[in-house]
N, C-alpha and C positions, 0 to 999 in steps of 0.2 A: 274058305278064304282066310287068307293069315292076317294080323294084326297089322294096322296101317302105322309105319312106322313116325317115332318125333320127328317132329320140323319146327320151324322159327322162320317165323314173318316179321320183318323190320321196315320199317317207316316213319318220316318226319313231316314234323307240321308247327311253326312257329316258335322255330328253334328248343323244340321240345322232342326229344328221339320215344316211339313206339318200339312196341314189340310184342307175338303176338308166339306164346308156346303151347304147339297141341304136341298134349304130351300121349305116348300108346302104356298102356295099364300093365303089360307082357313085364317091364321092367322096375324093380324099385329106382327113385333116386336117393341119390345120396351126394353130397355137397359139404366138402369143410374146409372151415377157416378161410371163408372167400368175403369179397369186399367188392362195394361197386367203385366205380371213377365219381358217378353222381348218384343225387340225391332218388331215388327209386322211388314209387308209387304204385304196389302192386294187387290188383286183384285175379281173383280166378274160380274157378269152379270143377267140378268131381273130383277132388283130392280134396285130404287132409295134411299139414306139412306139421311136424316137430321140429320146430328152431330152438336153436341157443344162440343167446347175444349175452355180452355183459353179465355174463353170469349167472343168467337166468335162462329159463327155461318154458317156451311160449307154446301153444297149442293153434296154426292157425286153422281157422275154418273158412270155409265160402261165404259168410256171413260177414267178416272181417274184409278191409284192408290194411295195407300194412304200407309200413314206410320205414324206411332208412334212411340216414344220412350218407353221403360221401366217404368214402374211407373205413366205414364201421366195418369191422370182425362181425361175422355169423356163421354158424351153419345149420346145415339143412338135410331133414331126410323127407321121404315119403311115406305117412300112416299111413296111408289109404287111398289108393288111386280107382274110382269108376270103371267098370268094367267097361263104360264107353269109353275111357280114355279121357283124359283132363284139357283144361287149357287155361292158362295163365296168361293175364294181361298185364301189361307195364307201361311207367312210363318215367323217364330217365331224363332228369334235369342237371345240367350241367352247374358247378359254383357260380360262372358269371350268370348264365339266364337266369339261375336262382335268385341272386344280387338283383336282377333286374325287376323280377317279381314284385320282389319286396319292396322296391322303391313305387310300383306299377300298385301293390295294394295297401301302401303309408304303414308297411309292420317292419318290424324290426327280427333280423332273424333269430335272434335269441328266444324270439318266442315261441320258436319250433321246438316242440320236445322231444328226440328219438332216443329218449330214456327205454322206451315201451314201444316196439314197433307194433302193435295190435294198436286197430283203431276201432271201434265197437261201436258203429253208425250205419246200420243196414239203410236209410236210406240214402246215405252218402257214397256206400257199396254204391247201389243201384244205379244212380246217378253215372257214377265212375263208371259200371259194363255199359249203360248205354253210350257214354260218349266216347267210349272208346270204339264201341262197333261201329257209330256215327263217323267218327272220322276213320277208319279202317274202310267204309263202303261206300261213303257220299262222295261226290265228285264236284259240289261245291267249296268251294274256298270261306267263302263266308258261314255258311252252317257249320263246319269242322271248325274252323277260329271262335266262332261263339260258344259253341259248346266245350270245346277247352276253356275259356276266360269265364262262363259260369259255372264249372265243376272247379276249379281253381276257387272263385272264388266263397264256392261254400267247405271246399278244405281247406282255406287259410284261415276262416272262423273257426271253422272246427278244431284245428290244431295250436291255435293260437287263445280258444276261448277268448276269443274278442268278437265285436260285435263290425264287420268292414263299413264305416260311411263312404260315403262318395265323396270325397273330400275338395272336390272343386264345384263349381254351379258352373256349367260351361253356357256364352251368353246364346240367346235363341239363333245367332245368326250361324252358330257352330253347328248347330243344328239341320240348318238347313242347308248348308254346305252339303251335309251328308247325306241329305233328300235327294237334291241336287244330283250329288254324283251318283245315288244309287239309280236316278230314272236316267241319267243320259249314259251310262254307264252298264245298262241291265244283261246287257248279251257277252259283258264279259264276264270272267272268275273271280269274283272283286273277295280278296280277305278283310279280317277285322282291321288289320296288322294296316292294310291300305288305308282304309278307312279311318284310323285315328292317323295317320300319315298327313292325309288332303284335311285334316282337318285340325291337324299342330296339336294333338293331345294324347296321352296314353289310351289305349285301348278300353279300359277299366272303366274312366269317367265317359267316354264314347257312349259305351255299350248303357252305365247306367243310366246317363239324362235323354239318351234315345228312348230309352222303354218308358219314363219319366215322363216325356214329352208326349210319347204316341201312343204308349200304351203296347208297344209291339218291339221286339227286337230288330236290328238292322236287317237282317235274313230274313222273317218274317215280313217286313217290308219287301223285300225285295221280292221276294216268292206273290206276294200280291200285285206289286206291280207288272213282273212277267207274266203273269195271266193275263191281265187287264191288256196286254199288249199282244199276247199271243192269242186274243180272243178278234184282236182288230184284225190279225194276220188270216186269220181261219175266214175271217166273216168276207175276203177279198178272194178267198179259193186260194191261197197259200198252201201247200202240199205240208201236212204236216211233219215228217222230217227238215222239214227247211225250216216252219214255223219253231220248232225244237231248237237248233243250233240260233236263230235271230236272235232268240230271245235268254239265251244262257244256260238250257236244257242240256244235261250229257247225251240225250238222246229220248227217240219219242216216246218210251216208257218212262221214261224221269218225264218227260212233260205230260205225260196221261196219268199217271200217280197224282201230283202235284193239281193239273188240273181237272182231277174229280174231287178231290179233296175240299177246292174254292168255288166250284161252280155247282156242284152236286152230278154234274153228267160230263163225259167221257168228251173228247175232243170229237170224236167221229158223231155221238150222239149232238154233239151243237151241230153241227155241222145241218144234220135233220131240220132241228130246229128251226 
């Protein structure tokens, strides 16, 4: 069989543009003097790349991520591509959503450095490939938005060597606004993006005095009260494809994943029970 050739998967999620390159090993690359529109965020894995920026000359590995600014001059080749073939993850923020960020995590962008596009924090790598496959596969709105706004927010520590507070105490009743809308709400695709919305705050302090108050992220709520409800549906003879879609499920394997996960036994095994 012959080598399966490059492609480029693209996708958006809270005004922040994806992109997903499996690269085939058959070819080197080679890339000069290119620039993005925005600010890039890129990891990846079986290749090595040799960049030049500013003058220097960088080595990146799969251990790294890397970051550019907007407009910056680079180029790029291919050390070393996997005879599996590679794949490179991105992710492309535009000047204003960047502006937006920065007022969203009380920094100032000066404090971004793309002096050095190597970032040398394997588990901030790790962090980045999951949530990038997270939002590339899940078919919740709310897990994809949270896991952007918490990888976001331990790479604006990182890049910033600051330490992010939560800069507001939102009061308890904001709180529960968001309880509120996540149980009367559950069988929809609710984002984060909504969620600081119905509740008049950025997403950032949302997300923080939620998990402050509950101990548990908004998702995390919500994925526990969809059971809790999709247990009442089962327990009535509810066909579990229908109990799936009632309760927020892309379908009845997302609701059989999920609920073995919280119950310990399989929808069909309650059902025994």
């Amino acid at each position: 069989m012959g080598q399966a050739s490059s492609k480029i998967v693209n996708w958006q999620i809270d005004g922040c543009h994806f992109s997903r390159f499996d690269i085939s090993p058959d070819k080197p690359v080679l890339l000069e003097k290119i620039f993005h529109d925005e600010m890039v965020i890129i990891g990846f894995s079986g290749a090595v790349w040799k960049s030049h920026q500013n003058g220097q000359n960088y080595l990146e590995t799969p251990n790294y991520l890397v970051m550019r600014d907007a407009g910056q001059i680079f180029s790029l080749a291919s050390a070393f591509i996997s005879a599996d073939g590679a794949t490179c993850r991105e992710i492309k923020v535009s000047p204003p959503r960047l502006k937006e960020l920065c007022q969203h995590y009380q920094i100032n962008k000066c404090f971004l450095d793309f002096k050095n596009p190597i970032i040398d924090n394997l588990p901030l790598r790790n962090q980045f490939a999951y949530m990038h496959g997270t939002i590339e596969t899940s078919h919740c709105n709310l897990e994809k938005t949270t896991c952007l706004a918490l990888f976001l927010n331990q790479f604006f520590q990182h890049v910033t060597a600051r330490t992010l507070n939560c800069p507001y105490q939102l009061a308890p009743s904001k709180v529960k606004v968001a309880i509120e809308y996540l149980r009367t709400s559950y069988g929809k695709n609710i984002s984060l993006t909504e969620l600081s919305e119905i509740t008049e705050t950025n997403p950032f302090v949302l997300l923080r005095n939620f998990q402050k108050s509950l101990g548990v992220t908004p998702h995390e709520y919500l994925q526990a009260y969809r059971i809790i409800q999709a247990r009442k549906f089962i327990s009535i003879g509810i066909a579990l494809t229908d109990v799936a879609m009632l309760c927020g499920f892309s379908d009845q394997s997302h609701l059989t994943r999920v609920f073995k996960r919280k119950v310990g036994v399989t929808p069909g095994q309650f059902v025994i029970i």
